[in-house]
C-alpha positions as CSV (number, residue, x, y, z in Angstrom):
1,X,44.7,28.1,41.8
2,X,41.6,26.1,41.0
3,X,39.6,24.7,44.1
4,X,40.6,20.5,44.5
5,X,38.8,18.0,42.8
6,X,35.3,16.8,44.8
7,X,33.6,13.3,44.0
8,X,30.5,13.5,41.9
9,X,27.5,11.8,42.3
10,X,24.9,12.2,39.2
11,X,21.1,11.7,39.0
12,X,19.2,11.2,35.8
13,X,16.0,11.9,35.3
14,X,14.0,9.0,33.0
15,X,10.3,8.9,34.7
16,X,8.4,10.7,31.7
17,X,6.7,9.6,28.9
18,X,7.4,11.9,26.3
19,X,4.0,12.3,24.4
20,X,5.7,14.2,21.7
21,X,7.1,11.0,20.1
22,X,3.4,9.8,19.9
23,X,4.7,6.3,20.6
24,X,3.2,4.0,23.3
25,X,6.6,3.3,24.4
26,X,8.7,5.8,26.8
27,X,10.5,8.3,24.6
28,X,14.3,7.0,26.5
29,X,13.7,3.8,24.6
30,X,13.7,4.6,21.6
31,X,16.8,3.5,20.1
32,X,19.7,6.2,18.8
33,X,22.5,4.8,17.1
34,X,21.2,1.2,18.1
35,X,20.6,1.8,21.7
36,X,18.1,3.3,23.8
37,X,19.4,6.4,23.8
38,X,19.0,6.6,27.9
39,X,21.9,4.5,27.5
40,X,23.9,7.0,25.9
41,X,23.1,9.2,28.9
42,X,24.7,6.6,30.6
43,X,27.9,5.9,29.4
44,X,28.1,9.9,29.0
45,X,27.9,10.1,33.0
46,X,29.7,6.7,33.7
47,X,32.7,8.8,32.6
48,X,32.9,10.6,35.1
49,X,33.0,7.8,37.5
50,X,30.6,9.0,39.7
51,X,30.5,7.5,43.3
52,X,26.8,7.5,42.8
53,X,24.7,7.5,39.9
54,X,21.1,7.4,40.6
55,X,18.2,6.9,37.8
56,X,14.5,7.9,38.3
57,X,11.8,6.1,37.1
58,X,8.3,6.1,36.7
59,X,6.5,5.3,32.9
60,X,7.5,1.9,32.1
61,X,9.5,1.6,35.0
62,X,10.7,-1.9,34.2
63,X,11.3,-2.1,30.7
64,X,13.8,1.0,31.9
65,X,15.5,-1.6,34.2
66,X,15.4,-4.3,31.5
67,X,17.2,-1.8,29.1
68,X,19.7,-0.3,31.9
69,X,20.4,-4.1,33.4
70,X,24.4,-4.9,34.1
71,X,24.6,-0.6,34.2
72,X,26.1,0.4,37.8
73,X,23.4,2.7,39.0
74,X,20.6,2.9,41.6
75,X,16.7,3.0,40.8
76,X,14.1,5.5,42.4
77,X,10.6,5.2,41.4
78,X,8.5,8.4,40.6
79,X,5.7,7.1,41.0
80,X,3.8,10.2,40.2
81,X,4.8,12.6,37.7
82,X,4.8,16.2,39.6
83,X,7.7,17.6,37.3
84,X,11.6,17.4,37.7
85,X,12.3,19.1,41.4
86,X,9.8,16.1,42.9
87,X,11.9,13.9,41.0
88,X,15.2,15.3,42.4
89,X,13.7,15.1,45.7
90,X,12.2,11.8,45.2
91,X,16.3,10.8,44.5
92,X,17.6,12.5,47.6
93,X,14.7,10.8,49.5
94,X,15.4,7.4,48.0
95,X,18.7,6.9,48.3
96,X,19.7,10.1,50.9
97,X,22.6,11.0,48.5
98,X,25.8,12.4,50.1
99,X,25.7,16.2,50.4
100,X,29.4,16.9,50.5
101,X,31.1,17.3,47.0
102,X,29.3,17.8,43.5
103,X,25.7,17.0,42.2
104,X,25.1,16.4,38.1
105,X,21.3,16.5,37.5
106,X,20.6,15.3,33.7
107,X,17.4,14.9,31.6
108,X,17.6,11.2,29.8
109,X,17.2,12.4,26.8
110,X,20.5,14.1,25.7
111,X,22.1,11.1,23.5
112,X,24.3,13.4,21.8
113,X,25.8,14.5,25.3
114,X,29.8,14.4,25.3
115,X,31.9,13.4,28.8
116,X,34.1,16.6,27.9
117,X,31.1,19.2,28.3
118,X,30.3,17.4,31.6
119,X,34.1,17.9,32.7
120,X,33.6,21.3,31.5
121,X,30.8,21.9,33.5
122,X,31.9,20.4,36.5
123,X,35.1,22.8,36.5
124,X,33.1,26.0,35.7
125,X,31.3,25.4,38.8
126,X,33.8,24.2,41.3
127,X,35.9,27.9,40.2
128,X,32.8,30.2,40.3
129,X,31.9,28.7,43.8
130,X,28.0,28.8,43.2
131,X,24.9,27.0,44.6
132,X,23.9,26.0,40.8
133,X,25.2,26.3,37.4
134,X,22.9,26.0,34.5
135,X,24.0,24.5,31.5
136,X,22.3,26.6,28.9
137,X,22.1,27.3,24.4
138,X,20.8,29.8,22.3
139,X,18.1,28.7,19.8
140,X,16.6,30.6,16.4
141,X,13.8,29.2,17.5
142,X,13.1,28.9,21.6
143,X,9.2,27.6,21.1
144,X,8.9,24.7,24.0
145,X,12.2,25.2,25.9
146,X,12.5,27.2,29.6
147,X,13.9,30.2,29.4
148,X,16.6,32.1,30.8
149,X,16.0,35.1,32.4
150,X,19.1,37.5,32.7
151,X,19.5,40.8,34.8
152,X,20.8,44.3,33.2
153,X,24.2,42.7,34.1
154,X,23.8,39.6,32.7
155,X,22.9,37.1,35.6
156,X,21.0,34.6,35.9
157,X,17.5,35.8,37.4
158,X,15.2,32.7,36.9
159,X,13.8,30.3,34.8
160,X,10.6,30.8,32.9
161,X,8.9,27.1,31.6
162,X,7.1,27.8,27.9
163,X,3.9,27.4,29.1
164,X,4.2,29.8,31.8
165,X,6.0,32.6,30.0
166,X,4.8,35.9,28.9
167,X,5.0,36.9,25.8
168,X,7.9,39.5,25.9
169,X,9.6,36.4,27.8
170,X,8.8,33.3,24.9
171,X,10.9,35.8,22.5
172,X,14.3,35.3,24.5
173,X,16.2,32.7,22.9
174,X,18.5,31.7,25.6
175,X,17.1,28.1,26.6
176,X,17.7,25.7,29.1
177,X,19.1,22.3,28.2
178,X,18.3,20.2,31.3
179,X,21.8,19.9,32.6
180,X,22.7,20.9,36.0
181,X,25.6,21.3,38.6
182,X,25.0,21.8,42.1
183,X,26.6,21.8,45.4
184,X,24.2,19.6,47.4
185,X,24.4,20.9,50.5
186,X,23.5,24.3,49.0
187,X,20.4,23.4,46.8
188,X,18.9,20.6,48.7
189,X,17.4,23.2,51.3
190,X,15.8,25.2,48.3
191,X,14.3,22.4,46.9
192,X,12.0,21.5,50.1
193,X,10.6,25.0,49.9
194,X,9.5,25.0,46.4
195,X,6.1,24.8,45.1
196,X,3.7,23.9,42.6
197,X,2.7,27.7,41.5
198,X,2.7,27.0,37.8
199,X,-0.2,25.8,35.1
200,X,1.0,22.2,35.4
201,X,0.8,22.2,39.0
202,X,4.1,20.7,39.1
203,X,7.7,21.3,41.2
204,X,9.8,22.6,38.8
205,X,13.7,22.2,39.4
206,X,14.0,25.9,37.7
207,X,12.3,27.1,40.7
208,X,14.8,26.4,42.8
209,X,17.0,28.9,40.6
210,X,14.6,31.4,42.1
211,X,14.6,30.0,45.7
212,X,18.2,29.5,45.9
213,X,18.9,33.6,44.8
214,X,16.4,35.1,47.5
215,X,18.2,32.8,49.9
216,X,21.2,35.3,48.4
217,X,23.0,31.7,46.7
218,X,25.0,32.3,43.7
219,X,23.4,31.0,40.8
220,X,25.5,30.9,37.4
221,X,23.9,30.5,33.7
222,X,26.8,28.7,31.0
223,X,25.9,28.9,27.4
224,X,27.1,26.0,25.7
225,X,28.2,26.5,21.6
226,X,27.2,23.1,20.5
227,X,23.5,23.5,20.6
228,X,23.1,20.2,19.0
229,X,25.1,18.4,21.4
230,X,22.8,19.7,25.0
231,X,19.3,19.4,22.7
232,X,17.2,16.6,23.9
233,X,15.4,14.5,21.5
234,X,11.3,14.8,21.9
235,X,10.3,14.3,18.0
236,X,10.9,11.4,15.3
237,X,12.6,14.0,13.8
238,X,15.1,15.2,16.3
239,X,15.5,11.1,16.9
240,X,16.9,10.7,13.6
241,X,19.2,13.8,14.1
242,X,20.6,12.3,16.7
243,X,21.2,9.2,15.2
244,X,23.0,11.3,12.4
245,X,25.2,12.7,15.1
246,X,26.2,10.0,17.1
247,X,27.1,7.7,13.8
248,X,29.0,11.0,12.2
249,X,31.0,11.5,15.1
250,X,32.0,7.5,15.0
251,X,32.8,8.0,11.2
252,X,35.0,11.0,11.6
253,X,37.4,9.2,14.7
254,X,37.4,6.0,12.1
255,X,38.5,8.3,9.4
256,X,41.2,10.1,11.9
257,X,42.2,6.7,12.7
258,X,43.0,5.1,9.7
259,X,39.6,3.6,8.3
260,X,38.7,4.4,4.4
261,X,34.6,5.2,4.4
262,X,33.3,5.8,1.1
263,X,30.6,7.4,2.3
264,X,30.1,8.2,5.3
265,X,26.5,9.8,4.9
266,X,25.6,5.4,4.0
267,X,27.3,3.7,6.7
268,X,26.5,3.3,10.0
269,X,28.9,2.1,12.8
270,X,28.0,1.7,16.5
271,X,30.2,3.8,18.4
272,X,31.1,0.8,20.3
273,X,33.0,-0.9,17.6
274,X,36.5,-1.7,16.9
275,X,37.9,-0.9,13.2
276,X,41.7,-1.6,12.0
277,X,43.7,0.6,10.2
278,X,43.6,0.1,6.3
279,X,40.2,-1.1,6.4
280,X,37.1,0.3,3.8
281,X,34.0,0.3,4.5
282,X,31.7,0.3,1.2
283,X,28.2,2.1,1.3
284,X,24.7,0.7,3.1
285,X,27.1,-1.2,5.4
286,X,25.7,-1.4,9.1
287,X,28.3,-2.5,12.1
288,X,25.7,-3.2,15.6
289,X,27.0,-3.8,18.9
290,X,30.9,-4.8,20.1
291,X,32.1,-5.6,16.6
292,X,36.2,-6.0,16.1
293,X,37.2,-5.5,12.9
294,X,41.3,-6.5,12.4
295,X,43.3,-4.4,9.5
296,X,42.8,-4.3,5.5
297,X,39.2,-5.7,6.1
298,X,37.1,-4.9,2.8
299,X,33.0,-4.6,3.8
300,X,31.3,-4.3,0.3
301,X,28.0,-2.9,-0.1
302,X,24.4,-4.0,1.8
303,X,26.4,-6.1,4.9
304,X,25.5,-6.1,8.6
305,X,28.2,-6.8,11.1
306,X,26.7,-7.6,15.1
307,X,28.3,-8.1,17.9
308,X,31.3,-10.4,15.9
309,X,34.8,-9.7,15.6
310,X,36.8,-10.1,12.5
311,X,40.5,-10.9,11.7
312,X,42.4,-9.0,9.6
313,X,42.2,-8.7,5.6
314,X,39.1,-10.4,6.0
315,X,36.4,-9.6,2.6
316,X,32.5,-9.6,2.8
317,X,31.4,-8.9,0.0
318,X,27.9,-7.2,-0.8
319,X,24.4,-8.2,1.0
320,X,26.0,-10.8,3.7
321,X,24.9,-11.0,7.4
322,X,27.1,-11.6,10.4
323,X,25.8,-12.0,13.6
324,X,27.3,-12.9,17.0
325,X,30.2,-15.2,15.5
326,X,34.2,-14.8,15.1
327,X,36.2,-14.9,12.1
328,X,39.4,-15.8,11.3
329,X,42.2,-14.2,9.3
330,X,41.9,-14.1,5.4
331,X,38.6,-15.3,5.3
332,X,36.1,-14.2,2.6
333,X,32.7,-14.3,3.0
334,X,30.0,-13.6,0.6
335,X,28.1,-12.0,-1.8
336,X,24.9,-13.4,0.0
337,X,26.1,-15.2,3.1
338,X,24.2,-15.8,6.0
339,X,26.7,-16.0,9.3
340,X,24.2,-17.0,12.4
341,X,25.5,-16.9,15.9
342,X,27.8,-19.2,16.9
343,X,30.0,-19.4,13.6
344,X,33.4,-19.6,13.9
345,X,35.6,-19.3,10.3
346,X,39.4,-19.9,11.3
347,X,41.9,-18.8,9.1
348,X,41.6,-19.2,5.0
349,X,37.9,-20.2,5.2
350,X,35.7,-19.4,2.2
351,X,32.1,-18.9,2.6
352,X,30.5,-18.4,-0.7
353,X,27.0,-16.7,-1.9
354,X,24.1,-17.9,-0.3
355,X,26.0,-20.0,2.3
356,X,24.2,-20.0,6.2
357,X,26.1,-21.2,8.9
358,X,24.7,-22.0,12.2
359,X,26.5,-22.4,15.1
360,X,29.5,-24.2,13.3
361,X,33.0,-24.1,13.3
362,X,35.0,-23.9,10.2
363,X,38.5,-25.2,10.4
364,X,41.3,-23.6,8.5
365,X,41.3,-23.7,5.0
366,X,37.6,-25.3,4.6
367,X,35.9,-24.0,1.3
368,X,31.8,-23.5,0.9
369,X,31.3,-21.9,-1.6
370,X,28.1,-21.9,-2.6
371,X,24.0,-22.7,-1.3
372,X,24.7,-24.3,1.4
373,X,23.4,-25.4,5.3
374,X,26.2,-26.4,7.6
375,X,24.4,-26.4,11.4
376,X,25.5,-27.7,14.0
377,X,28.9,-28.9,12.4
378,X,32.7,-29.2,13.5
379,X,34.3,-29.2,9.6
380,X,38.2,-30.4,9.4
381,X,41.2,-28.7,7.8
382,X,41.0,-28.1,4.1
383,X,37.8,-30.3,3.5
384,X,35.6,-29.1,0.4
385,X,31.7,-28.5,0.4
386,X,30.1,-29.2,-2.8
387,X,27.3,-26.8,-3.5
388,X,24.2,-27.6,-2.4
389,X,24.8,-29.7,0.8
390,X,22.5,-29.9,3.8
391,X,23.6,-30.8,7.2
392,X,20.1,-32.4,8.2
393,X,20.6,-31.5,12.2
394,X,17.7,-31.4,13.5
395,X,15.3,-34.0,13.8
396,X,11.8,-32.3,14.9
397,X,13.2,-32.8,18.3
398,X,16.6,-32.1,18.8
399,X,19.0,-30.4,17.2
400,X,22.3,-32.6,16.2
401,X,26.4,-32.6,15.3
402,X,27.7,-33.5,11.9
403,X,32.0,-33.9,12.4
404,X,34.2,-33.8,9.0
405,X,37.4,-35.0,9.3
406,X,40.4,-33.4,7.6
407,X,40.4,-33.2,3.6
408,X,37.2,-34.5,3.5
409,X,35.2,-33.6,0.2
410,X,31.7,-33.2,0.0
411,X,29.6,-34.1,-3.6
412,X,27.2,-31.8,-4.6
413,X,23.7,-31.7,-3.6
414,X,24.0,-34.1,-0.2
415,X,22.5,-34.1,3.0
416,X,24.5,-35.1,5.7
417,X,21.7,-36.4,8.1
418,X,23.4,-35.9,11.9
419,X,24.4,-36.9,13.8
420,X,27.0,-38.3,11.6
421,X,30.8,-38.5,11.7
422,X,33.1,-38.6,8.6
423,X,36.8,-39.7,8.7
424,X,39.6,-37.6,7.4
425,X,40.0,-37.3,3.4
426,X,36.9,-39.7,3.3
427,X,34.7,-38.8,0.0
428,X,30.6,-38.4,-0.7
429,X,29.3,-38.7,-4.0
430,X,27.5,-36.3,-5.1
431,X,23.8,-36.2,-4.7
432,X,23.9,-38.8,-1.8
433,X,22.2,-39.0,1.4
434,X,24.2,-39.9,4.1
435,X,22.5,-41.6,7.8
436,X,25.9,-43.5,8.8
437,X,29.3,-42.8,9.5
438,X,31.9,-42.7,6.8
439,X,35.3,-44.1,7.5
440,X,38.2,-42.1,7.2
441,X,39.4,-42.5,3.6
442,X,36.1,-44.1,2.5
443,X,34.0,-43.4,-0.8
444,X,30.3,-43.5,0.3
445,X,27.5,-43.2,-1.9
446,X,23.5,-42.7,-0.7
447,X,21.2,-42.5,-3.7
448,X,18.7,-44.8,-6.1
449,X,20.6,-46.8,-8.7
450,X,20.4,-45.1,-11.4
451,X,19.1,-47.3,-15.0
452,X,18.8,-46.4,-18.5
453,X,15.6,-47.2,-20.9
454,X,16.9,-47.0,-24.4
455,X,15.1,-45.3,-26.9
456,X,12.0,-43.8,-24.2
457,X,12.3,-40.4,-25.5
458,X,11.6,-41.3,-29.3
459,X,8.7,-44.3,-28.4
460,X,7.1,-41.7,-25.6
461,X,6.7,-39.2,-28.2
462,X,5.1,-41.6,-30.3
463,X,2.5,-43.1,-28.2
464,X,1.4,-38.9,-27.6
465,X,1.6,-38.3,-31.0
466,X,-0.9,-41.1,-31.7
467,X,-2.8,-40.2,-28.5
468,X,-3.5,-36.6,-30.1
469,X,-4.9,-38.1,-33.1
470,X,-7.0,-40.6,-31.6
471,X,-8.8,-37.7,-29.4
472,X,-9.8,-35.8,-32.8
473,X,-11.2,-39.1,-34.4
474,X,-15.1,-38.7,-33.7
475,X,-17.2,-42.3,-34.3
476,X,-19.9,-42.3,-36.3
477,X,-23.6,-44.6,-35.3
């Protein structure tokens, strides 16, 4: 019978720099899959619903706030970098964390990291009853990891760092990942009686593997089959790896789920977002953030989706941009539309190519179909924009709102100059500019008269004609 559930408090370990990205920013902000990918960590151990989740900090220390801020978790600052057993200690100081039930130590750089393996984990430890258990892969290549030293019967000895191990050591290709499961109680005395004996002169936590077995603690080592899940990321290289991971994963539960992806190498969709059945997603198409998109939505080719949510059988077609705005049902958008934040298409709308909205709301049925501005607008039921039309809203100042009616029509090529109101089914001519309010069922007409000089074309030509001749004419004295 396996031993009952115990809470779980977690600490995360985010102080380094991470010189190996040769960035001046700290390697956990770098973004995987359009996140830090500290933040991944995060949700990975959120979870688990720890009762406690602490993060320490040290390089950059705020910007790691900044990027963690609304997360449920507790700060400690390393203020000095002596290695990852001063920075558990540093946590236990900080914030005297609980010793009864289970302790999850994790490096911050393990994006990839699934819940499961962490429930996994946490179960393999509560049934072998052990001080620690060491998350642990095996590597074709072991250069820069810890290794894991085994006895003749295949326990866990110790823990060698790269730069401290021998040579016959640096060939075993059993690594450690980082990942650890402890009783607290159990390891927190081993901890204060390590030491900084290595050629970093820092306290390891893998020393208090060796600490905690000559205090005759049980120490257990878990190979993990998914070495590309418990790697961290400490290269450009292995950044972009993980990024290939954490989109294919999202790809594959969209496929299981109903979603068509063309290719699924070309599109990228944050695991965060929301996709209805009978959906396809072209190639080149890249979904940020808490995007909803509703069923038999069609997202053509070179289109970015953030943080928006979508009706259903909505079409964007190729090269359009969507960003924090909602959208109705059967709307099309596109080829070349420009969505800023704040848009709102209700149902029926048509937003041509090389439309922008701003901060606008669309009513249902309103057509744009083509190169036009509408900021700052509130646009009635089934009204009509000509192509080419401005809403002029902002006046060097402030910005202001242009309000269409119902069945209002818009002439090509006019500027609406805000604010400005225009009555239901009222009309603009084309090529007007328009500074007063229209009443509702009105015809109004901004522009020059226009006038007509007969016969211009044939007597301009003329008078160049004879100009040219006059110019070669030379006088003679």
């Amino acid at each position: 019978m396996a031993p009952p559930r115990e809470p779980v408090s977690a600490i995360i370990l985010a102080a380094g720099m991470g010189t190996r990205m040769n960035s001046r920013r700290i390697k956990l902000l770098h973004e995987v899959a359009g996140r830090p990918m500290i933040s991944h960590v995060m949700d990975c151990a959120l979870a688990l619903r720890p009762r406690q989740l602490i993060t320490v900090i040290g390089h950059q220390a705020d910007a790691v706030r900044d990027a963690l801020d609304g997360v449920p978790t507790d700060f400690v600052l390393q203020k000095h970098q002596r290695g990852t057993g001063h920075a558990v200690i540093k946590a236990v100081a900080g914030l005297k964390l609980r010793s009864r039930g289970q302790l999850l130590i994790l490096n911050g750089d393990l994006p990839t990291l699934r819940p499961a393996t962490l429930r996994s984990l946490l179960s393999r430890h509560r049934r072998s009853g052990a001080a620690l258990t060491v998350l642990t892969a095996r590597l074709p290549d072991a250069a820069g990891y810890g290794r894991i030293i085994r006895g003749e019967h295949g326990g866990i000895q110790g823990i060698v760092e790269d730069r401290d191990a021998t040579s016959e050591q640096r060939r075993i290709r059993e690594i450690n990942v980082g990942i650890y499961c402890a009783n607290p109680a159990r390891l927190l005395p081993a901890l204060s009686k390590i030491r900084p004996n290595n050629a970093q002169r820092e306290y390891y936590l893998t020393d208090a593997v060796h600490r905690l077995i000559r205090m005759n603690e049980k120490v257990v080592a878990v190979c993990h089959n998914d070495t590309e899940e418990v790697l961290g990321v400490n290269s450009r290289a292995e950044l972009a790896q993980a990024t290939r991971t954490v989109y294919g994963r999202k790809n594959e539960a969209l496929q299981r789920a109903g979603v068509t992806i063309l290719d699924p190498d070309r599109t990228w969709v944050d695991p965060r977002a929301k996709i209805g059945k009978d959906t396809v997603l072209y190639p080149d198409v890249l979904l940020e953030g808490f995007v909803v998109l509703g069923e038999g939505c069609t997202v053509r080719s070179g289109t970015r989706i953030a943080d928006s949510r979508l009706g259903g059988s909505v079409t964007v077609k190729d090269h359009s941009v969507i960003t924090d705005s909602q959208i109705g049902d059967n709307v099309q958008i596109g080829p070349f539309a420009h969505l800023r934040p704040g848009t709102r298409l209700d149902k029926g709308v048509k937003v041509g190519n090389f439309v922008e909205v701003k901060k606008a709301r669309l009513h249902d049925g309103v057509k744009a179909s083509h190169l036009s501005y509408l900021g700052d607008a509130d646009i009635g039921e089934n009204s009509n924009i000509g192509a080419g039309t401005i809403t002029c809203n902002y006046d060097g100042v402030d910005k202001h709102q242009t309000t269409l009616g119902k069945n209002v029509f818009i002439g090509s090529d006019s500027q609406l100059v805000a604010p400005v109101k225009l009555g239901d089914g009222a009309y603009v001519g084309a090529g007007s500019t328009i500074t007063k309010d229209v009443p509702a069922g009105a015809l109004a007409v901004g522009r020059g008269r226009q006038f007509n000089k007969l016969g211009w074309v044939k007597k301009n030509a003329d008078k160049k004609k004879s100009g040219s001749k006059g110019g070669a004419t030379t006088s003679k004295k």
